[in-house]
N, CA and C atoms of all chains as a GROMACS GRO file, in nm:
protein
  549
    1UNK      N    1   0.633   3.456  11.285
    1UNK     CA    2   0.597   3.556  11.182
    1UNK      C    3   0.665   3.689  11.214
    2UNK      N    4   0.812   3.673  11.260
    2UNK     CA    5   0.872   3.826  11.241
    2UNK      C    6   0.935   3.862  11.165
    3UNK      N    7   0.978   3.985  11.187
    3UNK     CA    8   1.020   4.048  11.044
    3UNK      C    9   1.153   4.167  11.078
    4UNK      N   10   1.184   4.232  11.058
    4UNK     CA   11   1.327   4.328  11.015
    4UNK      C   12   1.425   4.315  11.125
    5UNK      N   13   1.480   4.164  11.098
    5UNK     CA   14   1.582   4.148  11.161
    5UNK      C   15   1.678   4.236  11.176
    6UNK      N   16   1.703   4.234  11.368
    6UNK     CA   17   1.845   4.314  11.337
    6UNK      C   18   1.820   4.404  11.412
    7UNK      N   19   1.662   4.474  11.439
    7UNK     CA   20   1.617   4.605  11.448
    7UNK      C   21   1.613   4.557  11.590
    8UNK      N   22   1.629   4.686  11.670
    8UNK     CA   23   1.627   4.653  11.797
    8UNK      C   24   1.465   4.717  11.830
    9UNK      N   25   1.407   4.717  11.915
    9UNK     CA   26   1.239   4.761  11.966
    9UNK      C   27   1.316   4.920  11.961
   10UNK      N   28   1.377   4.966  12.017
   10UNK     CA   29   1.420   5.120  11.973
   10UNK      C   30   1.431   5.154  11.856
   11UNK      N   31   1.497   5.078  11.780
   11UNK     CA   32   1.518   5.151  11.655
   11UNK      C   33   1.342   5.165  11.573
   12UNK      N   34   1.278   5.026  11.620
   12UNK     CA   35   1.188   5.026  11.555
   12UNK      C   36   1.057   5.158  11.574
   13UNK      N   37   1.119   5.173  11.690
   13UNK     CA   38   1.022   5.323  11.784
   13UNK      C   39   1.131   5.434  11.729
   14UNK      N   40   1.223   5.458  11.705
   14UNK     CA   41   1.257   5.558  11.603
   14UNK      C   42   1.203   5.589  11.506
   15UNK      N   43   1.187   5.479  11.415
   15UNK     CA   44   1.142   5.483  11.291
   15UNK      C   45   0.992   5.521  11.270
   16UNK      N   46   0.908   5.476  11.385
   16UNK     CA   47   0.752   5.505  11.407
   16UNK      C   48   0.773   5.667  11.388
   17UNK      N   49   0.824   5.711  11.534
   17UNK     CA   50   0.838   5.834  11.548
   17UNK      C   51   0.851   5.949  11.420
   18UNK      N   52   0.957   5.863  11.369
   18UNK     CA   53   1.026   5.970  11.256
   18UNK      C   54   0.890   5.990  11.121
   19UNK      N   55   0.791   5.833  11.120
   19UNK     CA   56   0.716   5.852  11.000
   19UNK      C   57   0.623   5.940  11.074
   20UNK      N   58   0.605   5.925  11.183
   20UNK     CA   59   0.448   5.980  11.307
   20UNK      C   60   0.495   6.136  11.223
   21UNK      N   61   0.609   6.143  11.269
   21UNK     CA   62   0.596   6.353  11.265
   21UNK      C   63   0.585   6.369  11.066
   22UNK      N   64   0.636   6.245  11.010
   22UNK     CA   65   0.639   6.334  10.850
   22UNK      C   66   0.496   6.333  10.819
   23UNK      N   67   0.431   6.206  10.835
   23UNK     CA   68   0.276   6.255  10.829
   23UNK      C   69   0.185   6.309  10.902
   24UNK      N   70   0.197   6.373  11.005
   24UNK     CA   71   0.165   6.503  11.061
   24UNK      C   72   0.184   6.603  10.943
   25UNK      N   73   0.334   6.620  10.932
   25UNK     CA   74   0.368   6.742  10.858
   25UNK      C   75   0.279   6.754  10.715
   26UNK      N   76   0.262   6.681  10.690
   26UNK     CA   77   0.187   6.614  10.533
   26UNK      C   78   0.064   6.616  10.534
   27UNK      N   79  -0.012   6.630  10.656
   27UNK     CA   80  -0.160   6.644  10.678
   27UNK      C   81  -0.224   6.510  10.715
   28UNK      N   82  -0.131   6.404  10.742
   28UNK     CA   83  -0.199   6.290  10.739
   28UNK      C   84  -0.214   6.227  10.889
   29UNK      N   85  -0.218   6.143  10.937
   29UNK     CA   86  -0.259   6.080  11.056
   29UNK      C   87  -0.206   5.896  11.030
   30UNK      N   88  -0.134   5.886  11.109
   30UNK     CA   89  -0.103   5.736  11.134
   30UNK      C   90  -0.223   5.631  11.200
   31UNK      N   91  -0.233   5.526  11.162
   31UNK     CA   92  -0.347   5.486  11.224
   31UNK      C   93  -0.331   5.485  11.386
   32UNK      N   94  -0.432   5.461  11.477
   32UNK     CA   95  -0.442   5.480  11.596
   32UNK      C   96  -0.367   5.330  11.687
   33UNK      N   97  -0.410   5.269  11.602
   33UNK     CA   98  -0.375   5.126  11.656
   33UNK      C   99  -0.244   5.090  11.634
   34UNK      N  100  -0.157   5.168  11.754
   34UNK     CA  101   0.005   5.171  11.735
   34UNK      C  102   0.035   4.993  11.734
   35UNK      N  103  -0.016   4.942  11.760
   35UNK     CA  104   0.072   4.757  11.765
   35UNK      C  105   0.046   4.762  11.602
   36UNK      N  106  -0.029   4.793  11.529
   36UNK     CA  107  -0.063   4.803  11.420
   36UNK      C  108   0.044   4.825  11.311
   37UNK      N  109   0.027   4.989  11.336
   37UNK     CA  110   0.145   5.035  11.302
   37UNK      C  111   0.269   5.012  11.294
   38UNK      N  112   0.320   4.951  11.401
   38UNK     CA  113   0.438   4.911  11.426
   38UNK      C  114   0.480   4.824  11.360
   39UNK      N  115   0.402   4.685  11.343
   39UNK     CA  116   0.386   4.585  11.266
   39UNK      C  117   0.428   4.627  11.071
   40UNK      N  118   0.349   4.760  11.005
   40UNK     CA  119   0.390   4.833  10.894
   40UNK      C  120   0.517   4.872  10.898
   41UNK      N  121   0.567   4.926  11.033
   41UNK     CA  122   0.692   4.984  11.044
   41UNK      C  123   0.827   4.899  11.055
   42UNK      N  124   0.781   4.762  11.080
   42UNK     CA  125   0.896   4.657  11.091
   42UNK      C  126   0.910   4.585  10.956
   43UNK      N  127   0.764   4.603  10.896
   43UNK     CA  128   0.789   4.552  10.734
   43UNK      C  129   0.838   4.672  10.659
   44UNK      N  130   0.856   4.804  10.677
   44UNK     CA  131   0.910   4.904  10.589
   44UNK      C  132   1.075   4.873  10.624
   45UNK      N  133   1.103   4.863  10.760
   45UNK     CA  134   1.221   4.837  10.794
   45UNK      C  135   1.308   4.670  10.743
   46UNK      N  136   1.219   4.655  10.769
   46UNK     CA  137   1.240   4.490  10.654
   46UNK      C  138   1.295   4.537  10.506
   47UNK      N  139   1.196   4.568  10.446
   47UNK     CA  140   1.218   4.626  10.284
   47UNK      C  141   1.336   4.703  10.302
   48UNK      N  142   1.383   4.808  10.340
   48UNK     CA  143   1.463   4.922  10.322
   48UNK      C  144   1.604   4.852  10.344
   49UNK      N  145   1.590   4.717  10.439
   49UNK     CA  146   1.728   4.628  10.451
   49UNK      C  147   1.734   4.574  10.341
   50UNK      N  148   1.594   4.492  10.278
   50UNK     CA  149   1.615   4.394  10.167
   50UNK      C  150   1.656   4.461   9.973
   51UNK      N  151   1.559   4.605  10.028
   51UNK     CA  152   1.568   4.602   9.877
   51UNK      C  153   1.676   4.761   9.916
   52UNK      N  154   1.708   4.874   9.992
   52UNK     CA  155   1.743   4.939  10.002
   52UNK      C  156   1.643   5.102   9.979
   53UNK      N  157   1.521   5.058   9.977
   53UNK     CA  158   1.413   5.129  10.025
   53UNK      C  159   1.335   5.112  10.037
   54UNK      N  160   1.204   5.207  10.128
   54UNK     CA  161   1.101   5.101  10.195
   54UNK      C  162   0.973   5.124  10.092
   55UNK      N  163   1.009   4.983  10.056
   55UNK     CA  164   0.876   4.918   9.942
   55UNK      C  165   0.770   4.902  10.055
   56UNK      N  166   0.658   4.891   9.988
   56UNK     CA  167   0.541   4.881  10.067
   56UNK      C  168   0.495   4.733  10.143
   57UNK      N  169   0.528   4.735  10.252
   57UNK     CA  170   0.569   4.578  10.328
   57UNK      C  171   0.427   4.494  10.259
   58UNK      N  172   0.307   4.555  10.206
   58UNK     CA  173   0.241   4.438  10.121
   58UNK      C  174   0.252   4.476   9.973
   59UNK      N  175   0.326   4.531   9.941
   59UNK     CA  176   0.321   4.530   9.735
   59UNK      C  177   0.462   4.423   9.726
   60UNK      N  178   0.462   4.361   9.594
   60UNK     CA  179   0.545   4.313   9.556
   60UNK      C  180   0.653   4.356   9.500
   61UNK      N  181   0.804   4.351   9.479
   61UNK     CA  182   0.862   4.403   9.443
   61UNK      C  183   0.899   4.359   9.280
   62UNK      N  184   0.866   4.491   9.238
   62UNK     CA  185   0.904   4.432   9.048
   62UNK      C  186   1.023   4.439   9.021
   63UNK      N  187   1.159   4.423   9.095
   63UNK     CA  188   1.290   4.403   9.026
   63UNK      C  189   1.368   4.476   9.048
   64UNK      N  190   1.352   4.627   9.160
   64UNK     CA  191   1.446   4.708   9.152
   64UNK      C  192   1.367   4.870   9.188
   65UNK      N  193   1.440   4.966   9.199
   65UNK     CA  194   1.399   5.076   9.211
   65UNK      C  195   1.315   5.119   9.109
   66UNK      N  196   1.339   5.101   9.034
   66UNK     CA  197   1.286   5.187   8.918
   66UNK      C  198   1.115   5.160   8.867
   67UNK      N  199   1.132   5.029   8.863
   67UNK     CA  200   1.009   4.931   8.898
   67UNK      C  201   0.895   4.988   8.988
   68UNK      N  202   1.012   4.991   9.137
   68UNK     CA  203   0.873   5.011   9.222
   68UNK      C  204   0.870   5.157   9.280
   69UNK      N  205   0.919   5.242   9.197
   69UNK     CA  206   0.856   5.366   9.242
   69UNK      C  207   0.745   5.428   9.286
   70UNK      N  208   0.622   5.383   9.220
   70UNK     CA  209   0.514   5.408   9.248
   70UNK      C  210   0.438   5.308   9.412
   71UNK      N  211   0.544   5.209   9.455
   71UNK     CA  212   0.487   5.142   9.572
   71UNK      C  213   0.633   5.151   9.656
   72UNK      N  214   0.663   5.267   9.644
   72UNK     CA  215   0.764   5.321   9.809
   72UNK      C  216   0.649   5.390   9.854
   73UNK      N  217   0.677   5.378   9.985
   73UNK     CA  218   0.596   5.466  10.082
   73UNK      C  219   0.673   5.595  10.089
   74UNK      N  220   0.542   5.687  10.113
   74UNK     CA  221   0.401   5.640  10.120
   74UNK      C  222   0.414   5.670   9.930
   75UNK      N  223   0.295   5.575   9.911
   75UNK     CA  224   0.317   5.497   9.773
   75UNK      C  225   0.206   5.592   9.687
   76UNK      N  226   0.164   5.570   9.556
   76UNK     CA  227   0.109   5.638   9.438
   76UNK      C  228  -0.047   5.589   9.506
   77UNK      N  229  -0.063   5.514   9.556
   77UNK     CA  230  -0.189   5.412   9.588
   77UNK      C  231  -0.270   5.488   9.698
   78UNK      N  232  -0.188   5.532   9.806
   78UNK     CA  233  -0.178   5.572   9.938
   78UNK      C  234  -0.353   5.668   9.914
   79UNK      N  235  -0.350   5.757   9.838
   79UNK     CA  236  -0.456   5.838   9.879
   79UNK      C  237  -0.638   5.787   9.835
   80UNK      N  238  -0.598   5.696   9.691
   80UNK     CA  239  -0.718   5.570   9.645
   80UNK      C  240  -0.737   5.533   9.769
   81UNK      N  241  -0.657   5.441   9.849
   81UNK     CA  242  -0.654   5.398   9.921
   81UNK      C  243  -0.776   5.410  10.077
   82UNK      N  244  -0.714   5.563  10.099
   82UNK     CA  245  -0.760   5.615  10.188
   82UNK      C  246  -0.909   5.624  10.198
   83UNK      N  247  -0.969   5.667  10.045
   83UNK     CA  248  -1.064   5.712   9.990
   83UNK      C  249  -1.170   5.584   9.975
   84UNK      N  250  -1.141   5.462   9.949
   84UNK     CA  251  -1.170   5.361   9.964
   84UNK      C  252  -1.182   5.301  10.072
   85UNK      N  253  -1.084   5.259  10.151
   85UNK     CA  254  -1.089   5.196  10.256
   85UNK      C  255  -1.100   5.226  10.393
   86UNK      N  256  -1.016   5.361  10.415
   86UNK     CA  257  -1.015   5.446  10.504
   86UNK      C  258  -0.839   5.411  10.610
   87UNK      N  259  -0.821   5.327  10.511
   87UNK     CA  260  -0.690   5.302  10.527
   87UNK      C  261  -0.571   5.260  10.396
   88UNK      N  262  -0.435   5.248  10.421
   88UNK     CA  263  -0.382   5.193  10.284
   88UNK      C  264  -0.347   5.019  10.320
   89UNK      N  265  -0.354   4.981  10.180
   89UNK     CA  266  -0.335   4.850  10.150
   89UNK      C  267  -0.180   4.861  10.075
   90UNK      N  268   0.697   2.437   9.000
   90UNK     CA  269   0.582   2.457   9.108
   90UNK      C  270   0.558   2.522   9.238
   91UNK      N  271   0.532   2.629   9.279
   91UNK     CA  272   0.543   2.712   9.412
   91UNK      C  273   0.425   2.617   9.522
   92UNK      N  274   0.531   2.554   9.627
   92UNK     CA  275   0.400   2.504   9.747
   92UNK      C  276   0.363   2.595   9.799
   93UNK      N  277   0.211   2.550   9.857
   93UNK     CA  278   0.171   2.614   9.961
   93UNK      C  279   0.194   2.520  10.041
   94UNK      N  280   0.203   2.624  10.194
   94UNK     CA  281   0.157   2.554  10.313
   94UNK      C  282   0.081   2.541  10.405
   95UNK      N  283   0.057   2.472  10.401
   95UNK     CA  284  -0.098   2.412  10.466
   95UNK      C  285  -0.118   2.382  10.635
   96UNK      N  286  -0.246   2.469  10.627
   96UNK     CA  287  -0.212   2.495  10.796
   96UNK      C  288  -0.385   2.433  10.826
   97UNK      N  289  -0.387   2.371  10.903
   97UNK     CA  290  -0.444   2.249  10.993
   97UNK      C  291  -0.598   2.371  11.039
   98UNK      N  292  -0.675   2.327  11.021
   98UNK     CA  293  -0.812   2.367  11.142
   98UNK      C  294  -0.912   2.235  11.135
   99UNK      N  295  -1.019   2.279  11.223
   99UNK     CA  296  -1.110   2.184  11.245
   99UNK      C  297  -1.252   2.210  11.135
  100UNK      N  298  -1.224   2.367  11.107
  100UNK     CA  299  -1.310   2.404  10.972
  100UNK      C  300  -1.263   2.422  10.838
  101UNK      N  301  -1.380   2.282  10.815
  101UNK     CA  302  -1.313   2.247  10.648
  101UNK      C  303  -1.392   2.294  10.540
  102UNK      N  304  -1.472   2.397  10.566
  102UNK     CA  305  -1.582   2.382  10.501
  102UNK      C  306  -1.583   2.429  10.326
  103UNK      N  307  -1.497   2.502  10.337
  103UNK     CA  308  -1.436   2.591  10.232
  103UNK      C  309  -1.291   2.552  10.208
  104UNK      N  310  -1.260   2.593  10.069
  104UNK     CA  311  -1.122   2.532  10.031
  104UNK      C  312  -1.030   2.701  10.031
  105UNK      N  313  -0.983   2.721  10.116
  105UNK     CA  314  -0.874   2.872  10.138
  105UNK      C  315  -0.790   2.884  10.084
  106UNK      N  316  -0.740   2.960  10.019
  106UNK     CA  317  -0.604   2.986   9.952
  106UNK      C  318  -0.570   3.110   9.950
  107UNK      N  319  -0.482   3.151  10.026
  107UNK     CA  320  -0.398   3.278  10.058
  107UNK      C  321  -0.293   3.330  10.014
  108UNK      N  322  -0.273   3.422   9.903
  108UNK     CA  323  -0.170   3.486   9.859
  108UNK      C  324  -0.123   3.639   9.926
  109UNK      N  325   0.010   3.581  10.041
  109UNK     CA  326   0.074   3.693  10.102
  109UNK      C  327   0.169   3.692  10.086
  110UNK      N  328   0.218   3.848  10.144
  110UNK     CA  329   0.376   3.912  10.148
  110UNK      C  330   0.438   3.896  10.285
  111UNK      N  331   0.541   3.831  10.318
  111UNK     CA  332   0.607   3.794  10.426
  111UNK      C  333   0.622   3.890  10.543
  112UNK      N  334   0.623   4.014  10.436
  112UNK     CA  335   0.662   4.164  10.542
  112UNK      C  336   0.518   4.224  10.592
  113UNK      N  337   0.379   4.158  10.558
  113UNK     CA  338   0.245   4.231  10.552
  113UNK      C  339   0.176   4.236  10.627
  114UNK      N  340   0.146   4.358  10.733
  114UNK     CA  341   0.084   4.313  10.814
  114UNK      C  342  -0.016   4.270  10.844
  115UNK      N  343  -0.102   4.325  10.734
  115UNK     CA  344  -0.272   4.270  10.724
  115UNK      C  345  -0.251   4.157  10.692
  116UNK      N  346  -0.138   4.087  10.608
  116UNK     CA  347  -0.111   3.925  10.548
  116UNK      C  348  -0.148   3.860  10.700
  117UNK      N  349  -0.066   3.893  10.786
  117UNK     CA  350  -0.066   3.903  10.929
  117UNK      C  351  -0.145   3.840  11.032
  118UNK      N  352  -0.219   3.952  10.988
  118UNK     CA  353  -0.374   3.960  11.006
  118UNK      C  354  -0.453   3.823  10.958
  119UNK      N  355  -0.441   3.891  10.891
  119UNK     CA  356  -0.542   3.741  10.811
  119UNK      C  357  -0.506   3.618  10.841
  120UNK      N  358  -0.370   3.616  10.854
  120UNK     CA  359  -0.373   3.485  10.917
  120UNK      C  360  -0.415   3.435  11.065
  121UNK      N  361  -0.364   3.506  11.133
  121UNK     CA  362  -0.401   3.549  11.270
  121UNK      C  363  -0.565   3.512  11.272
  122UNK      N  364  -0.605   3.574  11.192
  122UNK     CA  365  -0.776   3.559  11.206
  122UNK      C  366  -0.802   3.438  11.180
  123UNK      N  367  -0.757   3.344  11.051
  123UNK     CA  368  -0.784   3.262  11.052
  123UNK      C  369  -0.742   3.128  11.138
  124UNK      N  370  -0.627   3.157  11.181
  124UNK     CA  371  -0.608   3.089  11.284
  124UNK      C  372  -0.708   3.061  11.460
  125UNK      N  373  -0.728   3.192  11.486
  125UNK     CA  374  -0.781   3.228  11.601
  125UNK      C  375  -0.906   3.169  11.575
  126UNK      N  376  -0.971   3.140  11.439
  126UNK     CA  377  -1.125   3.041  11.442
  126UNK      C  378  -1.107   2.933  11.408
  127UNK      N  379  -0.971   2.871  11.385
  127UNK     CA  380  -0.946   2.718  11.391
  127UNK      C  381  -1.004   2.686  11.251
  128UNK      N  382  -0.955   2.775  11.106
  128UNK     CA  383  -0.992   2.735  10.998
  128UNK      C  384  -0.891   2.712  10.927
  129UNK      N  385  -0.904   2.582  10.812
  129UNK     CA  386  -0.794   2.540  10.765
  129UNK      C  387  -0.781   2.637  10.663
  130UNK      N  388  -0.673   2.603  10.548
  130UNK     CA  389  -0.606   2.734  10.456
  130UNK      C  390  -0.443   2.700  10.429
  131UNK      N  391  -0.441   2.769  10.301
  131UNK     CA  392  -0.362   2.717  10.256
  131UNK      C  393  -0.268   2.898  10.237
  132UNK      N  394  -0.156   2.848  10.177
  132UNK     CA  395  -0.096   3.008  10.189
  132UNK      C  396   0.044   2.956  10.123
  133UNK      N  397   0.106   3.105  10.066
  133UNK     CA  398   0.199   3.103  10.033
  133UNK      C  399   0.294   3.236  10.019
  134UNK      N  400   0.376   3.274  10.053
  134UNK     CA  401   0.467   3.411  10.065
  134UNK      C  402   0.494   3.453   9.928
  135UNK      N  403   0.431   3.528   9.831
  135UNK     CA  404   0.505   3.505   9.725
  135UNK      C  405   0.622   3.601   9.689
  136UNK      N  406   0.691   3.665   9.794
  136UNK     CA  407   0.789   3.750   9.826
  136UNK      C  408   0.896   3.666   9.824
  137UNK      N  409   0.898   3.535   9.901
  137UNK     CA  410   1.037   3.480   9.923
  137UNK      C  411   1.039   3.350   9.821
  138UNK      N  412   0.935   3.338   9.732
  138UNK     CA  413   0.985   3.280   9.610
  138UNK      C  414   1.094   3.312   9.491
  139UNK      N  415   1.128   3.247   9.423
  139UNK     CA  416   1.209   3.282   9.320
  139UNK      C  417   1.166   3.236   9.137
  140UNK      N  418   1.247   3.290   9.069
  140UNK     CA  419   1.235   3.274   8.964
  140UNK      C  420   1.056   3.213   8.911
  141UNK      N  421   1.061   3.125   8.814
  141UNK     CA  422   0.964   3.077   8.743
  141UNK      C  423   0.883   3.055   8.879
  142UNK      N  424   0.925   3.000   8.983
  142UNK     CA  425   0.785   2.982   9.105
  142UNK      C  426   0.734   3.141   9.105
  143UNK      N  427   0.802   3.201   9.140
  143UNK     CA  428   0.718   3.347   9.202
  143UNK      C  429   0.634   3.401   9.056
  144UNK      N  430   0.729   3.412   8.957
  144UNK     CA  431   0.652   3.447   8.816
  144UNK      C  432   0.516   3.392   8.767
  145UNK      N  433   0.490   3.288   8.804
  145UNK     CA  434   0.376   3.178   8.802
  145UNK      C  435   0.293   3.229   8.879
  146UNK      N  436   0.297   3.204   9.032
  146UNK     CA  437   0.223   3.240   9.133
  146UNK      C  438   0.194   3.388   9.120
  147UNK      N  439   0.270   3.498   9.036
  147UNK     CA  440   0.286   3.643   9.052
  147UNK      C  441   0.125   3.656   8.913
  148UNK      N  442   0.113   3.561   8.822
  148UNK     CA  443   0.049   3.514   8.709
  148UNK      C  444  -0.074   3.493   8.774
  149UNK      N  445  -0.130   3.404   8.850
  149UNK     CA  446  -0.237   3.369   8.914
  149UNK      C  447  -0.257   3.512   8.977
  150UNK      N  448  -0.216   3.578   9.076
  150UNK     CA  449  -0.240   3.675   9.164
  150UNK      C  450  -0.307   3.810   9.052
  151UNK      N  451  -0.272   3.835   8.902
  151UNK     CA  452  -0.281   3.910   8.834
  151UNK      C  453  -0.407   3.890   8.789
  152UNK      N  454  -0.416   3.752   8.771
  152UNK     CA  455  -0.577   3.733   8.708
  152UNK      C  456  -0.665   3.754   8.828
  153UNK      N  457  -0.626   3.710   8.935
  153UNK     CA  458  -0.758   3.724   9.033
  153UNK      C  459  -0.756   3.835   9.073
  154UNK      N  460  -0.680   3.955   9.101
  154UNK     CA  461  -0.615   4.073   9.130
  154UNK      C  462  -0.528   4.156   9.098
  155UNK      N  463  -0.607   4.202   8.968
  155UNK     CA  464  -0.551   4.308   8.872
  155UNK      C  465  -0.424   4.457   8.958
  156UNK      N  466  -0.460   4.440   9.014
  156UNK     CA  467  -0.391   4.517   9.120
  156UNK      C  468  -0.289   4.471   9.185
  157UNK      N  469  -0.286   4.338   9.214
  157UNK     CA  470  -0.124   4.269   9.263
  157UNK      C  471  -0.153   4.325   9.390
  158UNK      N  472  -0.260   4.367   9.512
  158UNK     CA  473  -0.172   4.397   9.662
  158UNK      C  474  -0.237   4.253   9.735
  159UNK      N  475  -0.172   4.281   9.837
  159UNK     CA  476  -0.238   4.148   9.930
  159UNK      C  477  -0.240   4.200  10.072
  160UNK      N  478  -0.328   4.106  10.100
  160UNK     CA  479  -0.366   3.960  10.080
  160UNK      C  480  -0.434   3.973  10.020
  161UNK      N  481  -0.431   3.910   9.914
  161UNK     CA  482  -0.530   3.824   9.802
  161UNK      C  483  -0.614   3.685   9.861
  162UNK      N  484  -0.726   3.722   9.845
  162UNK     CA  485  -0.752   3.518   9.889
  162UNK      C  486  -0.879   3.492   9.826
  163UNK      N  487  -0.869   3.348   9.810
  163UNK     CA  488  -0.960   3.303   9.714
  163UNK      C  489  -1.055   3.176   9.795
  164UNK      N  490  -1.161   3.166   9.797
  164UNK     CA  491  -1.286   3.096   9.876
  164UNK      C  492  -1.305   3.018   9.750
  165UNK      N  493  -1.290   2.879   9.790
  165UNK     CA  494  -1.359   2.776   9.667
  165UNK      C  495  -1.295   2.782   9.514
  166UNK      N  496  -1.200   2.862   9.514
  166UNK     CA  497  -1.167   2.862   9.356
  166UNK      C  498  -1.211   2.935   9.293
  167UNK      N  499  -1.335   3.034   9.335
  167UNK     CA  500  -1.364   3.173   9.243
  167UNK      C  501  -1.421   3.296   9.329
  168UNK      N  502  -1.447   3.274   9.437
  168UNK     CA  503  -1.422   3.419   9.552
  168UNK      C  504  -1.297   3.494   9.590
  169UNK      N  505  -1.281   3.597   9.546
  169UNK     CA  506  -1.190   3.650   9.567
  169UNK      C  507  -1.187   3.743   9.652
  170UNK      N  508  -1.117   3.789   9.742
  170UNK     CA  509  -1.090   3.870   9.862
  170UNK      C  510  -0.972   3.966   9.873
  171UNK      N  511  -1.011   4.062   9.887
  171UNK     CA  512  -0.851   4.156   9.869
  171UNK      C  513  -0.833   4.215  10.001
  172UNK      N  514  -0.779   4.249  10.092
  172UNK     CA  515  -0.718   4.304  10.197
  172UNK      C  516  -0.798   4.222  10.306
  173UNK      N  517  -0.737   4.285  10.433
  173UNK     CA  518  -0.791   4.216  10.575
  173UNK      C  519  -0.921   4.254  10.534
  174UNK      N  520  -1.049   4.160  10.578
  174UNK     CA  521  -1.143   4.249  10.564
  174UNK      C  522  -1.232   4.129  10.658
  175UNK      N  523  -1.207   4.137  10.816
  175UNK     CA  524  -1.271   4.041  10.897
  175UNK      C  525  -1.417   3.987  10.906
  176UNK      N  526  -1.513   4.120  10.851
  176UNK     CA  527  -1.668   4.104  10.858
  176UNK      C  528  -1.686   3.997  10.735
  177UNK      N  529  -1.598   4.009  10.598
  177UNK     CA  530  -1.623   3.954  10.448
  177UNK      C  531  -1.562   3.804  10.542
  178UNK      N  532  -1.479   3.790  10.595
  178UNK     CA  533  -1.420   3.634  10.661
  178UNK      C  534  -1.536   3.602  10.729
  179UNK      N  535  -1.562   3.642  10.840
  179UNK     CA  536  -1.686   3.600  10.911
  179UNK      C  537  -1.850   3.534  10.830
  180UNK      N  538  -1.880   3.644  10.771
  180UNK     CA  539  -1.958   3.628  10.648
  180UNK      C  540  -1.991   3.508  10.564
  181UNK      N  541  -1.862   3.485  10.496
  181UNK     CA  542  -1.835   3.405  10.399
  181UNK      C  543  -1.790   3.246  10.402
  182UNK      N  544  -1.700   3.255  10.557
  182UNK     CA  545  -1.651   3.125  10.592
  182UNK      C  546  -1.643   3.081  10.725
  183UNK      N  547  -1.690   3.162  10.862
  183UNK     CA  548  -1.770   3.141  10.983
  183UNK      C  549  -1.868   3.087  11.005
   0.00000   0.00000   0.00000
């Protein structure tokens, strides 16, 4: 069950890093449970190879950019989400 | 016709059916969970389908989950389940 081929464990800790500080900057908080996380971060890195941006490693993709605007991360859903679950789906 | 694939436990008690995204980690999850209690289940990626299969399967997922996210999963043919949600697994099919 892996996922964004290609990616080396660095790049994939780049990419953590790089979302860690934008949602800081944004007011938000990454979940705590970095294996977690990481796991989101190898399916964003997945998407961003497959479709050429990172769709939301669980929404489906409707066909193209334009489509799934509202489910790029962090997605239209993201704050329902929060408010609901206490996490995003 | 989109297969599922069918993964083996010793608990049959309930009929499982799992609609996930290949890249998901709660999909992940859920499986993981269900694995780790040795329950059978059925599943299917509907990310790496194509054409009329994924459109079909994308059809089912709409009626049970107006919302389209996953994991979607369905207990018996009319319980429906939307995200990881381990206590509703335990609960329902433990």
């Amino acid at each position: 069950m892996s996922d964004a081929p290609g990616m080396t464990s660095g790049e994939v800790e780049k990419l953590y890093e790089r979302l860690f500080t934008e949602a800081e900057e944004g007011g938000y908080h990454l979940n705590p449970d970095r294996e977690m996380v990481l796991d989101l971060v190898r399916g964003l890195a997945a998407n961003e190879e497959r479709y050429g941006y990172m769709l939301c490693p669980c929404r489906l993709s409707g066909g193209g950019r334009e489509a799934d605007l509202d489910i790029i991360c962090p997605c239209d859903y993201r704050d329902a989400d929060l408010d609901e679950y206490d996490t995003c789906y | 016709m989109a297969e599922f694939e069918k993964v083996e436990g010793s608990k049959k008690d309930h009929e499982l059916r799992l609609y996930a995204i290949s890249t998901c980690g709660w999909c992940r999850k859920t499986r993981s969970f269900l694995e780790d209690n040795d329950v059978a289940y059925e599943y299917v990626y509907v990310d790496l389908l194509n054409g009329q299969d994924q459109a079909d399967i994308v059809e089912e997922v709409s009626k049970l989950n107006p919302d389209r996210t996953f994991p979607t999963m369905v207990i018996d043919g009319d319980e429906v389940l939307i995200g990881f949600k381990e206590d509703a697994i335990k609960e329902k099919i433990l």
